[in-house]
N, C-alpha and C positions, 0 to 999 in steps of 0.2 A: 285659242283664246289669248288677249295680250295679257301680260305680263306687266302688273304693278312694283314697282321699285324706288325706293326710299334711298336720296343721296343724303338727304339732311332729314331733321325734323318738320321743314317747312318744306321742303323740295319733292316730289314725287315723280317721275316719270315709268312711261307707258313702252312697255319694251313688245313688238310685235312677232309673231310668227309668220313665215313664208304663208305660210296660208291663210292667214290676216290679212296680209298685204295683197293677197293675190285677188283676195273675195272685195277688199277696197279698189282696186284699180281697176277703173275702168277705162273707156276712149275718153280723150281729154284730162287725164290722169295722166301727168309725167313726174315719176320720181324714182327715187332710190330706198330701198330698208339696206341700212349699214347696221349691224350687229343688233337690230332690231328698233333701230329707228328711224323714222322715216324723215327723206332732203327732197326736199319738193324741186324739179327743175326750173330754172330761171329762164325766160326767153333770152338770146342768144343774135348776135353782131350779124351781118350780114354777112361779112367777111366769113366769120363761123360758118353759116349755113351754106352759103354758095362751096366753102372748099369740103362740107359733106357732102353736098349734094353730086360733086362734079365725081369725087371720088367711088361715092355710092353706083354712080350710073357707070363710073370704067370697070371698079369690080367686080359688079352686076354683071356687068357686058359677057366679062370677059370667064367668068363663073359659069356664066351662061352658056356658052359659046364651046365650054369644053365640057360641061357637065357632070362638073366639081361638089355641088353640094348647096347649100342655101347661104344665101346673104339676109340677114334681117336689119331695120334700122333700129333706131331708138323707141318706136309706140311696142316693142314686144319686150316682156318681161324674161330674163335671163334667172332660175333659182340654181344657188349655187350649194346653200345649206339654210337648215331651219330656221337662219335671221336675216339674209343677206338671200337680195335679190336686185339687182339691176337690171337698167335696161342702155344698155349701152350705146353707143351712138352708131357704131356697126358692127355685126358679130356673124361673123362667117363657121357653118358645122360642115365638113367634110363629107360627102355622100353617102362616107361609111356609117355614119352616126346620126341618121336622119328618124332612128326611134326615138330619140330623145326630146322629139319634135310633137309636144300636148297643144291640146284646144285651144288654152288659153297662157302658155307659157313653153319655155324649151326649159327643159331638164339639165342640170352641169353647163360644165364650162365650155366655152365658142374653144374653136379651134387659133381663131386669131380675134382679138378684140383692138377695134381703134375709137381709141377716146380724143375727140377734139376738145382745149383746153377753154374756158372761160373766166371771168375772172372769179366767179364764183362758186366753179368747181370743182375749181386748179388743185387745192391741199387733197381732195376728198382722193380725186381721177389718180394723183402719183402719191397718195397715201395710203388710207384703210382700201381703198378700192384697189388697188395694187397687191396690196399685201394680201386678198382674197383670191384674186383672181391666181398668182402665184401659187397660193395654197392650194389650190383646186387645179392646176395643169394645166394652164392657159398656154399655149405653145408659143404663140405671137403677141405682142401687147404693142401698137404705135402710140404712141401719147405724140399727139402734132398739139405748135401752136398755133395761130392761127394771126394774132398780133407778131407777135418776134421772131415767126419764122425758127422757133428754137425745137424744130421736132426730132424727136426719141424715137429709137425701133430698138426692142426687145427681145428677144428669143430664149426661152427656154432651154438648157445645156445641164444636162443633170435634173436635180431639183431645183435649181436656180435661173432667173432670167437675168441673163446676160447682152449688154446693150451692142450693138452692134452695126455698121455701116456708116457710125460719126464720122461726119463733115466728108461722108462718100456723096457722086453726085447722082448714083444710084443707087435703090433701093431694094433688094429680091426679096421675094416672100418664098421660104422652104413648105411655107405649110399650104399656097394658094401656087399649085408646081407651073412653073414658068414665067409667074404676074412679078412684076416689079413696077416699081414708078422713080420718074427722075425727080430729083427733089426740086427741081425748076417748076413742077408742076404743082405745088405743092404751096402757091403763091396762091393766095384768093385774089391777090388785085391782077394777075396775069396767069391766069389760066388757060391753059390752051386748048385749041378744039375736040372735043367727044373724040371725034372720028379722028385726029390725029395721033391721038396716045394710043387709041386703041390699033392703032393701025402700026402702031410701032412694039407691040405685045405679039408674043408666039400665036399663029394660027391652029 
């Protein structure tokens, strides 16, 4: 049941449960509960979609190909705790953690999450939503952008994520074993072919 809350005498907000959220979301439902409120998603550049989509289909591929674990995109809800649930724009589980895989939602935290930036969801993606996923063991975190080309990789080191491979022009993933991308690829206006990245990834 949500949760009524009083900031002022005239103010009232409606604070949600993960399973509020979960029982509203349906297909055609895209959003976020951040500490139990819900960010509806905004439709997104093309530039945006095109560098998820290119990325989705090599991680996929290549996920695929060695039989690594699941890749889900952004329509699947991620519950991380009783107010906070997302759905992130890619969220790769490890083959070992494939119980955590519900009907209608995945249980904890992805093993690696990559958030593409918008302009409307840029504070949330490298702020409360950072600081949850942190909280909960996210191993891997990209934050790409997709306008300035100013993309972040994250890794987990202790209890902290630690940024890692700036202004490298390669990128390895420890948690997806062997996957890397060059950050040349990583241009929505020149993306390179399916078959050529993947063809330059470990067999």
């Amino acid at each position: 049941m949500a949760t009524k809350v009083s900031v002022s005498a005239s103010t009232e907000r409606e604070l949600l449960t993960a399973r509020d959220f979960l029982d509203w979301l349906e297909p055609g439902r895209s959003a976020d509960l951040i500490d139990g409120e819900v960010f509806k998603h905004s439709p997104v550049s093309t530039r945006h979609a095109d560098l998820l989509n290119f990325l989705d289909r090599l991680l996929g591929a290549y996920i695929d190909r060695h039989d690594l674990g699941r890749l889900y995109r952004e329509v699947v809800a991620v519950r991380l705790s009783g107010r906070n649930v997302f759905l992130p724009d890619l969220a790769f589980y490890d083959a070992g953690r494939l119980e955590a895989v519900k009907d209608t939602h995945v249980e904890g935290a992805p093993d690696l999450v990559v958030e593409a930036l918008s302009p409307r969801t840029a504070e949330r993606d490298v702020g409360p939503k950072f600081a949850e996923y942190e909280q909960h063991g996210v191993r891997e975190y990209w934050v790409l952008d997709p306008e300035t080309l100013g993309h972040r990789f994250y890794r987990l080191e202790g209890e902290e994520p630690v940024e890692y491979a700036a202004g490298e022009d390669r990128i390895d993933s420890e948690v997806v074993g062997g996957f890397f991308v060059m950050r040349s690829w990583l241009d929505a206006a020149a993306l390179p072919k399916l078959d050529e990245a993947l063809g330059a990834l470990p067999r």
